[in-house]
C-alpha positions as CSV (number, residue, x, y, z in Angstrom):
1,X,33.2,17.8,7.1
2,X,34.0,14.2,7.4
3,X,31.4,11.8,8.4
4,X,32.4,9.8,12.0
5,X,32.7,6.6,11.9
6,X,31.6,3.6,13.9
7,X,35.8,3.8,15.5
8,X,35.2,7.4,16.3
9,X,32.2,6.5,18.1
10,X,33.7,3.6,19.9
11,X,37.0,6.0,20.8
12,X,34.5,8.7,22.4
13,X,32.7,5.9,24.7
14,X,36.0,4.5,25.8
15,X,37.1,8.1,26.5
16,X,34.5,8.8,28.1
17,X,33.8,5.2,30.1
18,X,37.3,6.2,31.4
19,X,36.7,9.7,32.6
20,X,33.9,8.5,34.1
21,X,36.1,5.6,35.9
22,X,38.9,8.2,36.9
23,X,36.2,10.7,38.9
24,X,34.8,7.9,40.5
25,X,38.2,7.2,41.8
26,X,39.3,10.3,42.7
27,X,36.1,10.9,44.6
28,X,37.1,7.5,46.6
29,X,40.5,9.0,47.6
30,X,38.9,12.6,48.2
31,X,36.2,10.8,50.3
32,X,38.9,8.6,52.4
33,X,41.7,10.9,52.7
34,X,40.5,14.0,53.3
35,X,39.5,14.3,58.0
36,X,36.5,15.6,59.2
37,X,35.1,18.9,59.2
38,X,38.0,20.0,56.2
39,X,36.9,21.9,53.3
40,X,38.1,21.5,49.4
41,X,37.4,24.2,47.0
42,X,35.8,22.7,44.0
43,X,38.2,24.5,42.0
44,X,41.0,22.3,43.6
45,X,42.7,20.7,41.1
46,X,44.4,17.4,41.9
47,X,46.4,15.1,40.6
48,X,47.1,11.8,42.3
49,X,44.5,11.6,45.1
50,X,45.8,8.7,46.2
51,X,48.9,9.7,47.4
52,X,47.3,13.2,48.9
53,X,46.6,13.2,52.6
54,X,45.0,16.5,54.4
55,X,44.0,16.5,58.0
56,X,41.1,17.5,59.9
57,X,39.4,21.2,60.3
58,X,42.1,21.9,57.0
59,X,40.4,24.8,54.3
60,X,42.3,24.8,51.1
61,X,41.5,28.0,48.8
62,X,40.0,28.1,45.1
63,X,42.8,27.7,42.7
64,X,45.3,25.5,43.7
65,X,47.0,22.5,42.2
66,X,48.6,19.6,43.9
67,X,50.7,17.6,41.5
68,X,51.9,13.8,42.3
69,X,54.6,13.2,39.7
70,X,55.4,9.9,40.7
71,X,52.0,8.2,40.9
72,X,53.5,4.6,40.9
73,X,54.3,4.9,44.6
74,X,51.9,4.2,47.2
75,X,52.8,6.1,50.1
76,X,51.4,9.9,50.7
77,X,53.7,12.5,48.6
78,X,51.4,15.7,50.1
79,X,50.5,15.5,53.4
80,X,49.0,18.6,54.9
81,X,48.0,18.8,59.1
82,X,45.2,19.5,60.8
83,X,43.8,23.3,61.5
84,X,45.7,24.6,58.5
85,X,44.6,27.1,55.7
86,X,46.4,26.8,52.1
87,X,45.6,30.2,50.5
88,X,44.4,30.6,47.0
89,X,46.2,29.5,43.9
90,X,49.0,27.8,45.5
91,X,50.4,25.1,44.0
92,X,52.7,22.4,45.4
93,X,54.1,19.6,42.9
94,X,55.5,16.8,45.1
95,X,58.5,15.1,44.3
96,X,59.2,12.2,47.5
97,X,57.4,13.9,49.5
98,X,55.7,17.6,51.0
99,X,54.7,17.7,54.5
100,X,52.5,20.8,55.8
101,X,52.1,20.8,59.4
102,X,48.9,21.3,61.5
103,X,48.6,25.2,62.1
104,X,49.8,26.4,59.3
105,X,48.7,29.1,56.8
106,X,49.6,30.3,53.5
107,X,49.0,33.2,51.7
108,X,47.9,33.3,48.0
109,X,50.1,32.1,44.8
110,X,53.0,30.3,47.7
111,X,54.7,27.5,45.5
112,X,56.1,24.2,46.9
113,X,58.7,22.8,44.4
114,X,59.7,19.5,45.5
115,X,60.5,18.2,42.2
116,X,62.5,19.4,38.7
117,X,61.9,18.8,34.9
118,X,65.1,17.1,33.6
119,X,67.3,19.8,32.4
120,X,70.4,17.6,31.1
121,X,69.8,18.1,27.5
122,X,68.5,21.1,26.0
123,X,67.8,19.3,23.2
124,X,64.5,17.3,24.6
125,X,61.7,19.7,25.0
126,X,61.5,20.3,28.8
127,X,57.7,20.0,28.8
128,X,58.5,16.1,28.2
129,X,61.6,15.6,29.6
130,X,60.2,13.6,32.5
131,X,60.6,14.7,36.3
132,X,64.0,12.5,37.2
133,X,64.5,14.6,40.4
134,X,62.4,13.8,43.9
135,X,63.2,16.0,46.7
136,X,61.9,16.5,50.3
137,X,59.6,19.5,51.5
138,X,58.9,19.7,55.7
139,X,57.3,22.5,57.1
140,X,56.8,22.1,60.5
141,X,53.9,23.2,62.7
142,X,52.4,26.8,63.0
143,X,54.3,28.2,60.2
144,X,53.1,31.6,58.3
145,X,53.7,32.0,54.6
146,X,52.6,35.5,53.4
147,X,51.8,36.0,49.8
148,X,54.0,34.8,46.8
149,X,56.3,32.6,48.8
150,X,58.5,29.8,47.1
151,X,60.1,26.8,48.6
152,X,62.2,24.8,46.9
153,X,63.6,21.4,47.3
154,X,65.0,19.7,50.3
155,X,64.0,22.2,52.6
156,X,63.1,22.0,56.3
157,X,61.6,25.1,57.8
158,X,61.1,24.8,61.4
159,X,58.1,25.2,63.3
160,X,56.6,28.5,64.5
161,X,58.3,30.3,62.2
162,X,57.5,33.3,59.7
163,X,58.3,33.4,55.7
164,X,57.5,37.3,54.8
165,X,55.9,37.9,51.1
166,X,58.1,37.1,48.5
167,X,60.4,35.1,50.4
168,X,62.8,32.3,48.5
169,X,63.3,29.8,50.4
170,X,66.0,27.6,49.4
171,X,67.9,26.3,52.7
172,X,66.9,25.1,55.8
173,X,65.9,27.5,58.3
174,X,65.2,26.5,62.4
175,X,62.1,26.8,64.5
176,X,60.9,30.7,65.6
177,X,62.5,32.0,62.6
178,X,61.5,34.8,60.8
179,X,62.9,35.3,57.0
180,X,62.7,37.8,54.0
181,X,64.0,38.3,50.5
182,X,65.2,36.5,47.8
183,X,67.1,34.4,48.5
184,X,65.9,34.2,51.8
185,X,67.7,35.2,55.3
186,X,67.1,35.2,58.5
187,X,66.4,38.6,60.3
188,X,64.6,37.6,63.5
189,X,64.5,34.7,65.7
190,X,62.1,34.6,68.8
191,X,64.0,34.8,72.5
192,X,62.1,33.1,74.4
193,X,63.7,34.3,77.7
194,X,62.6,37.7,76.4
195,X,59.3,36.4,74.9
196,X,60.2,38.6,71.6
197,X,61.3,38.5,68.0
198,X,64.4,39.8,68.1
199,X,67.2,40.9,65.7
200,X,69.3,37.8,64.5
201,X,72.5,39.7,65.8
202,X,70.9,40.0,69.4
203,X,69.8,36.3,70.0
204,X,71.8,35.0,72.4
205,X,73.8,32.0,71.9
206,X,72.4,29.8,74.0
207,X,68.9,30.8,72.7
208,X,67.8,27.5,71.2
209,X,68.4,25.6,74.5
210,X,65.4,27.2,75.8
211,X,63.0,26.2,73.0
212,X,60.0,23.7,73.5
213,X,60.7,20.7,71.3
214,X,57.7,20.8,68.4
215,X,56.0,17.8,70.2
216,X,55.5,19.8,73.0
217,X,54.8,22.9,71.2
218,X,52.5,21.2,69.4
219,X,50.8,19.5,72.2
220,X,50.1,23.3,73.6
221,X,48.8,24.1,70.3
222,X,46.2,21.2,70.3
223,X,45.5,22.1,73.6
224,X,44.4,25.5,73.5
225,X,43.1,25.5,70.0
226,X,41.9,21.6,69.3
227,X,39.7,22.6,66.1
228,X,39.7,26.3,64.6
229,X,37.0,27.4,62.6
230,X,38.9,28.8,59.6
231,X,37.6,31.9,57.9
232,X,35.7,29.7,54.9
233,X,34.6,32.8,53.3
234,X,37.9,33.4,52.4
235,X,38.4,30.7,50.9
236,X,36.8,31.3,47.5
237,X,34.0,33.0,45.6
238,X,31.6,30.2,46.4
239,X,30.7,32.0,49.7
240,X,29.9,35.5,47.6
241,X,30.6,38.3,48.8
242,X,30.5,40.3,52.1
């Protein structure tokens, strides 16, 4: 076995110097951008703290992997609300931008893809091709994702509404909706003159005129629920078993 030399040594110490500088960093950003009372599994694994904004009374489960691709920018490219519990093993990779609103709750393993490998030549190795497309992600307030849920690109879901497990999200869908399969459709929209979920087919019309705006649904929300107490022990093995 060949003998290290005095550049092998030097290599390590620079390797290491900078590993060193990176945590300290990142521990700056995780300090500064991450609001009161919010809890970070230490398996979390980010990358581009800078850019990564969560709220305030926010759990995010063991497991999951927020991914900046364009770290060169300086404004947020994950933002995720107050009150809101990211399940385990999710992953979000952000291309402009992913926007979680307060309230919300995923289930384990839900993807966010805001942003694509370059695909134009099959003759570059896609795991270096570079990540030439940025798109948009905005899920808006109170929004439940069950388990295995994927979003891609340029999507706007609308608030209060409910992605069952499995679910492929891949257009826009309005507030109080409720969507299933693969690609995803709507089956049920919430009447509020009723105060139901009801069959697509039997909402009426005129239905959406008599939905709160999110502001104001949102306001209620803050209102009757300013800081939930998420269920921590779910949130990874850290907190043992029951």
């Amino acid at each position: 076995m060949p003998q290290a030399t005095a550049y092998d040594y030097a290599r390590r110490a620079v390797r290491w110097w900078n590993r060193r500088r990176d945590s300290r960093k990142a521990n700056d950003y995780r300090r500064r951008h991450v609001g009161e009372s919010s809890l970070i599994d230490e398996t979390v694994h980010v990358l581009g703290w800078q850019q990564v904004r969560i709220g305030h009374h926010t759990i995010i489960a063991e497991g999951t992997w927020i991914n900046v691709n364009n770290r060169d920018e300086t404004n947020p490219a994950v933002i995720i609300g107050d009150n809101s519990f990211i399940g385990r093993r999710n992953f979000f990779t952000a291309g402009s931008r992913i926007t979680i609103g307060d309230y919300c709750l995923t289930g384990p393993d839900c993807h966010f893809l805001g942003a694509d490998h370059d695909s134009s030549s099959p003759f570059t190795p896609f795991a270096i091709s570079g990540v030439p497309s940025y798109g948009v992600i905005e899920v808006g307030a109170n929004c439940w994702f069950g388990s295995s849920v994927i979003v891609l690109k340029n999507v706007h879901i609308g608030f209060g509404s409910i992605l069952g497990a499995g679910a492929l999200i891949t257009r826009d869908c309005p507030p109080f909706s409720m969507l299933v399969g693969s690609p995803a459709r709507i089956i049920k929209r919430f009447d509020m003159q009723r105060k139901e979920w009801v069959k697509t087919e039997e909402y009426p019309a005129d239905g959406d005129r008599f939905l709160p705006g999110e502001a104001e649904y949102l306001a209620g929300l803050r209102s009757r629920h300013p800081a939930i107490k998420g269920a921590r022990g779910a949130s990874g093995k850290a907190f043992g078993d029951l």
